[in-house]
C-alpha positions as CSV (number, residue, x, y, z in Angstrom):
1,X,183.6,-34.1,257.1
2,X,185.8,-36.4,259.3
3,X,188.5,-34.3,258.7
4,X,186.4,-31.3,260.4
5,X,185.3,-33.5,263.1
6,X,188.2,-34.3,264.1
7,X,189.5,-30.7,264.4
8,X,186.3,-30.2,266.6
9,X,186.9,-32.7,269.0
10,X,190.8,-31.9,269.1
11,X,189.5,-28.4,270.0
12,X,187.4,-29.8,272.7
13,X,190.1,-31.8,274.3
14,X,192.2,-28.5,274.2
15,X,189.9,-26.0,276.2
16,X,189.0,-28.8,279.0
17,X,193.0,-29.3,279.1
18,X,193.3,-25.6,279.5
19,X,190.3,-25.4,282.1
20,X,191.7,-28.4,284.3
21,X,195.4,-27.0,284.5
22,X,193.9,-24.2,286.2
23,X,195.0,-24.4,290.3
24,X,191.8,-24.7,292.6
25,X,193.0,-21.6,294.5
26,X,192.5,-19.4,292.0
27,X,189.1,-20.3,291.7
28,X,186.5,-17.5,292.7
29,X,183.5,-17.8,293.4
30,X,180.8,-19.1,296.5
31,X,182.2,-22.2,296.7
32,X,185.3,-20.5,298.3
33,X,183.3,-18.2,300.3
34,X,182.5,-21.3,303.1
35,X,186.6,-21.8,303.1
36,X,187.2,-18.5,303.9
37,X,184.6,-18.1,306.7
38,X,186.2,-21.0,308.4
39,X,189.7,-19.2,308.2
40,X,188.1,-16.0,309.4
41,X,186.8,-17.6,312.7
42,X,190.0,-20.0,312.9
43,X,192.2,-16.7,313.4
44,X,189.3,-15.1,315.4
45,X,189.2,-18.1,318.0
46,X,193.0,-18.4,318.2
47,X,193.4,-14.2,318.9
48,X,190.3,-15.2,321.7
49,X,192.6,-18.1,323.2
50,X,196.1,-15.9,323.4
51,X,193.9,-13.1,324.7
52,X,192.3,-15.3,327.5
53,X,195.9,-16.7,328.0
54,X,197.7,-13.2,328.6
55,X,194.8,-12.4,331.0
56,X,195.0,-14.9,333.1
57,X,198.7,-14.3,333.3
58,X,198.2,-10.9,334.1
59,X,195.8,-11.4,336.5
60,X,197.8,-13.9,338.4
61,X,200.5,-11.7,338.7
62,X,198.8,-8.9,339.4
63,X,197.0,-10.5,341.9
64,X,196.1,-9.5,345.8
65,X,198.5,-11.7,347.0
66,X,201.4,-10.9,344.7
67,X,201.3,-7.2,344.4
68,X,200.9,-6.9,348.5
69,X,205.0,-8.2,348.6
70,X,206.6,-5.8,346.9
71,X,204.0,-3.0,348.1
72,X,204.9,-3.9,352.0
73,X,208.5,-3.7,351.7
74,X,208.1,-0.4,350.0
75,X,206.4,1.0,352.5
76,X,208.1,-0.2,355.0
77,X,211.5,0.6,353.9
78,X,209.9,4.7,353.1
79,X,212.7,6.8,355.3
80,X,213.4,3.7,356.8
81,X,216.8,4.5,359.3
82,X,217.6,1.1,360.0
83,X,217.4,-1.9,357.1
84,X,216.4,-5.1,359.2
85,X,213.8,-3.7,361.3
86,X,211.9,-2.6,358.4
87,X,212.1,-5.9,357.0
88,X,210.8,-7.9,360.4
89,X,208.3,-5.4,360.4
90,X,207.0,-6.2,356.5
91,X,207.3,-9.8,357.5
92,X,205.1,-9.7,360.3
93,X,202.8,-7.4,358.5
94,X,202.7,-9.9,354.7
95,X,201.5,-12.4,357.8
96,X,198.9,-10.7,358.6
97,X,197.9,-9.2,354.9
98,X,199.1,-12.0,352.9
99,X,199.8,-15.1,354.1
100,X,197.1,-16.0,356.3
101,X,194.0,-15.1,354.2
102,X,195.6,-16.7,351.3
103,X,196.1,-20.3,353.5
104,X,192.7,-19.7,354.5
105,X,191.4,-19.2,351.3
106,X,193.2,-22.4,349.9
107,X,191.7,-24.3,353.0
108,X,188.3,-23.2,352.0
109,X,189.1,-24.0,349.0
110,X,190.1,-27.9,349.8
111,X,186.9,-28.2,351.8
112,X,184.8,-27.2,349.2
113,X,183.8,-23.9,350.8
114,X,184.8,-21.7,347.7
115,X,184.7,-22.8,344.2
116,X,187.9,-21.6,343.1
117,X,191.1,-19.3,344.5
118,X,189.7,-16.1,342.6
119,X,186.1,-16.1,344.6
120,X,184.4,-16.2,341.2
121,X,180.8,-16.9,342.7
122,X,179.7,-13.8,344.7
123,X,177.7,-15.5,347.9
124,X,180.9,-17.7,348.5
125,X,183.0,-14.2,349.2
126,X,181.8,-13.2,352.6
127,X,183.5,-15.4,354.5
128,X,187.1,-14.8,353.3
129,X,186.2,-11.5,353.4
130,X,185.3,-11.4,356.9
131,X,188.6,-13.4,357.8
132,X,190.7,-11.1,356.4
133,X,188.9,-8.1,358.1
134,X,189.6,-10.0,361.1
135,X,193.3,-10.6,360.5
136,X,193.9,-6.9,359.0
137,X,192.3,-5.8,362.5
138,X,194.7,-8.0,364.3
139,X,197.9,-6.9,362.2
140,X,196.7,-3.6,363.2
141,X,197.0,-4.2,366.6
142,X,200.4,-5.7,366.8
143,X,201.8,-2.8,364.8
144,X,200.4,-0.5,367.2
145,X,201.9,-2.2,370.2
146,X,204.8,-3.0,369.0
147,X,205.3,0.6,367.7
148,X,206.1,-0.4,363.9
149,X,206.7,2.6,361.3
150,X,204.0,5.0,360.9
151,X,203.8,3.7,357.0
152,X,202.8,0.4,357.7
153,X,200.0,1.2,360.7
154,X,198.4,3.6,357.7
155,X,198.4,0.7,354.7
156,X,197.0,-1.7,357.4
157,X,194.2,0.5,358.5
158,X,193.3,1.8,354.9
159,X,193.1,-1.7,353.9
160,X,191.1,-2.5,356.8
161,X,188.7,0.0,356.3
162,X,189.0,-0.9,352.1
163,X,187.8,-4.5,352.6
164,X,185.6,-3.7,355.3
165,X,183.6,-1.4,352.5
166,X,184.0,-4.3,350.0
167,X,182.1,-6.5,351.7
168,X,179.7,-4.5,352.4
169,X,179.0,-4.1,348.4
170,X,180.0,-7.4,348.2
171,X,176.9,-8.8,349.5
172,X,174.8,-7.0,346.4
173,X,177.6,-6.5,343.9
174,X,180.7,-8.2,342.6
175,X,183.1,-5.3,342.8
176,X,186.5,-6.0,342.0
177,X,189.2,-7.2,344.7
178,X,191.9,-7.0,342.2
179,X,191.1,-3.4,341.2
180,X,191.1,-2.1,344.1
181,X,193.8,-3.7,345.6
182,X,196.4,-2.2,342.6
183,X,194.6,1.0,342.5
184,X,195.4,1.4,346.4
185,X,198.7,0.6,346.4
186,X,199.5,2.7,343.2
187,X,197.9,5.6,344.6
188,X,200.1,5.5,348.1
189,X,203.5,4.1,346.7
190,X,202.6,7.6,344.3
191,X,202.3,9.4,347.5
192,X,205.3,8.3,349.8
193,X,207.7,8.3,346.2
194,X,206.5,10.6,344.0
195,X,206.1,10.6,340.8
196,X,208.1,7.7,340.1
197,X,205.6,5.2,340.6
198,X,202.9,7.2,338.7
199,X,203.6,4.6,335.5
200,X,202.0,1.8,338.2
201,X,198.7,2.9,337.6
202,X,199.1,1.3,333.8
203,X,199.4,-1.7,335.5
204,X,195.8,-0.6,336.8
205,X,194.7,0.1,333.9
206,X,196.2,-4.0,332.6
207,X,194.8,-5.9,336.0
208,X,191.3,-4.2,334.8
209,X,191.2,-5.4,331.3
210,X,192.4,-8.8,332.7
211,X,189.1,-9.3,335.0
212,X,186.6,-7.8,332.0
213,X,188.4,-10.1,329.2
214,X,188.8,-12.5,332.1
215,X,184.8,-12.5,332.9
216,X,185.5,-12.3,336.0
217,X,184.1,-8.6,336.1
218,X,182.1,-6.1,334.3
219,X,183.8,-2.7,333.3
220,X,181.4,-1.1,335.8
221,X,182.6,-3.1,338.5
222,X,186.5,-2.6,337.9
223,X,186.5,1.4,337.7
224,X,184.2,1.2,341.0
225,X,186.7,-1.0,342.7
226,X,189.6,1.7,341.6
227,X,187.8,4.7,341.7
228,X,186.9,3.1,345.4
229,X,189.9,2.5,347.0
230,X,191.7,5.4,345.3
231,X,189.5,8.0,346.7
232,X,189.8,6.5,349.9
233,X,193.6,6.2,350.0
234,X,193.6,10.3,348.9
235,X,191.2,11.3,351.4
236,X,193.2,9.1,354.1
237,X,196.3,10.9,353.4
238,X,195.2,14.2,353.3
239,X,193.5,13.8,356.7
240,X,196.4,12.4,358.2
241,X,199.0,14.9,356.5
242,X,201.2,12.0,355.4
């Protein structure tokens, strides 16, 4: 009888040997179930972060402000006879497009006029809106007298008459600045060049997913903001016969 007890209890100590050398991974079950949920969302929020991250990039540098520098000297070097006019001419005109609404946007900024550079609150829009109008309108002017190249008096007028209808929807919707900005300068650097700068309108296509992952924007008011200022670059050209 002691003899067979003993077996018994050696068997015992056996199988819970056996049990405890197995790994906790391996183990299936609910309790591993909590473990990987937490995993599942860890990846998920990480994928979030690098997506916010490689919007905001994008939209930086797709930005107003950015994409008007190359965009000017493009246009203003289009069939271009003579290199260093052009170039005063872009300078003056980035002035007037670039450079002074984005000083008076960082000034408004500073005095607490405008929460942030991007205009992210709708009712704080109208009045760097209005100041650029106003400096467009002058640009205009001094292009005209001072007989600068064709190319130049048409981007400055269509993006007169661009952020004059921007504001206007502005005032009851947050359309989308940076839409139509690219979508404007796509669709007229597509015009003067051909179809070599048709691949621009991808970077469209980026600057709008940007401002939605961004949530800057809603998809609705990124394809209005394109669809805006490309049909009013097309039906510019056309009427003018550039």
């Amino acid at each position: 009888m002691k003899l067979q007890q003993q077996e018994r209890e050696e068997e015992r100590h056996s199988i819970a040997a056996a049990f405890s050398s197995i790994p906790l991974t391996q183990a299936k079950g609910p309790l591993t179930q909590p473990l990987a949920g937490a995993q599942v969302g860890s990846l998920a929020s990480r994928s979030a972060g690098q997506a916010q991250r490689l919007a905001r990039g994008i939209s930086i540098v797709l930005s107003p402000a950015a994409i008007s520098v190359p965009f000017v000297l493009l246009v203003a070097l289009y069939r271009s006879s003579s290199l260093w006019p052009a170039l005063g001419f872009a300078l003056l005109t980035l002035g007037f497009v670039c450079a002074g609404p984005l000083l008076y946007v960082v000034l408004s900024l500073r005095l607490g006029l405008v929460s942030d550079l991007d205009l992210t609150r709708r009712h704080e829009r109208w009045h760097p809106f209005l100041f650029c109008l106003l400096s467009y309108g002058l640009g205009l002017l001094f292009l005209l007298l001072l007989h600068a190249p064709r190319s130049l008096e048409l981007i400055l007028g269509l993006t007169l008459v661009v952020g004059l209808l921007l504001l206007v929807i502005t005032l009851w919707w947050k359309i989308s600045i940076h839409a139509a900005a690219l979508a404007g300068a796509a669709t007229v650097l597509t015009a003067l060049y051909g179809l070599i700068f048709l691949p621009s309108f991808l970077l469209l296509v980026l600057v709008c997913w940007s401002r939605v992952v961004l949530g800057r924007h809603t998809l609705a008011q990124v394809v209005s903001g394109a669809l805006l200022s490309i049909g009013l670059a097309v039906g510019v050209l056309l009427l003018i016969g550039f």
